[in-house]
C-alpha positions as CSV (number, residue, x, y, z in Angstrom):
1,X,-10.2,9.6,15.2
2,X,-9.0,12.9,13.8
3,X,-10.2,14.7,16.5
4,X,-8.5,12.2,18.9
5,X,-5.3,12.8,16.9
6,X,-5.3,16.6,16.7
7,X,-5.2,16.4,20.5
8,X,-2.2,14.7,20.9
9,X,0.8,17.1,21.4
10,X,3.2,17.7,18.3
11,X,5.7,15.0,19.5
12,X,3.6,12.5,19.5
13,X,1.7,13.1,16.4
14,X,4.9,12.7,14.7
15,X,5.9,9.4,16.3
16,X,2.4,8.4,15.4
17,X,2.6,9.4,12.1
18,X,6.5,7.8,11.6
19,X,4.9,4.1,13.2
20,X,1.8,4.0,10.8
21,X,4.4,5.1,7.5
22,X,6.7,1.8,8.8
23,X,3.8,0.4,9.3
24,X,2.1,0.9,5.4
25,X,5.7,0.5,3.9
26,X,5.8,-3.0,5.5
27,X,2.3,-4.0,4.3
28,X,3.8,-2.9,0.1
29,X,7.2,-4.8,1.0
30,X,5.1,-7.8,2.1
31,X,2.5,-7.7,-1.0
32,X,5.7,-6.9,-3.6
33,X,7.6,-10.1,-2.3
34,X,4.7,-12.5,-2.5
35,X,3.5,-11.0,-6.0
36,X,7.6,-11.3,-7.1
37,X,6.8,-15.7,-5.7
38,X,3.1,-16.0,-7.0
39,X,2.9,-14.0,-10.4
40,X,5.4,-15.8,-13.1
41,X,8.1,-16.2,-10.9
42,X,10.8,-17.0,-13.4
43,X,9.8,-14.0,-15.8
44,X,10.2,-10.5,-13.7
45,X,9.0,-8.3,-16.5
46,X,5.3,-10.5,-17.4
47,X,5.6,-10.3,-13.6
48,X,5.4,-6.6,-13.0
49,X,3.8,-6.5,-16.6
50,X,0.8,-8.1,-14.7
51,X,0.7,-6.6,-11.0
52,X,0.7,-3.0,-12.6
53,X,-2.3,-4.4,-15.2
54,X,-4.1,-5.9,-11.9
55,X,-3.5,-2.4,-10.0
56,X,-4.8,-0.6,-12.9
57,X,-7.8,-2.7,-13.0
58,X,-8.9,-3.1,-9.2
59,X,-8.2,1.4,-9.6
60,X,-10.5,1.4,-12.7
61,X,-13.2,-0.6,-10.7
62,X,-13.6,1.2,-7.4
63,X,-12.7,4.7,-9.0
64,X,-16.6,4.4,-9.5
65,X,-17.5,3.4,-6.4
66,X,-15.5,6.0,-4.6
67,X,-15.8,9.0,-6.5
């Protein structure tokens, strides 16, 4: 894929580049919302209390795994 993607001309590596960043920013906006209506909804801070704890974890967990 990386080859296929140097051979595109500068123009379009950038457009590609710009659709997949919309593209990854939609995906967090997406997962932020539903954590904000799932996780404690009436209590923002226990909420984001949690979702960092959770992200901490799951990072902790495959760290191993990837590294």
């Amino acid at each position: 894929m990386y080859k296929q993607l140097m051979k595109l001309k500068k123009y379009h590596r950038l457009v590609y580049g710009l659709i997949i960043a919309v593209g990854l920013m939609s995906i967090w906006r997406g997962t932020w919302r539903l954590s904000d209506v799932f996780i404690f909804p009436e209590n923002i801070i226990l909420s984001a209390t949690t979702s960092i704890l959770i992200g901490v974890v799951i990072l902790a967990v495959t760290h191993h795994k990837l590294g």
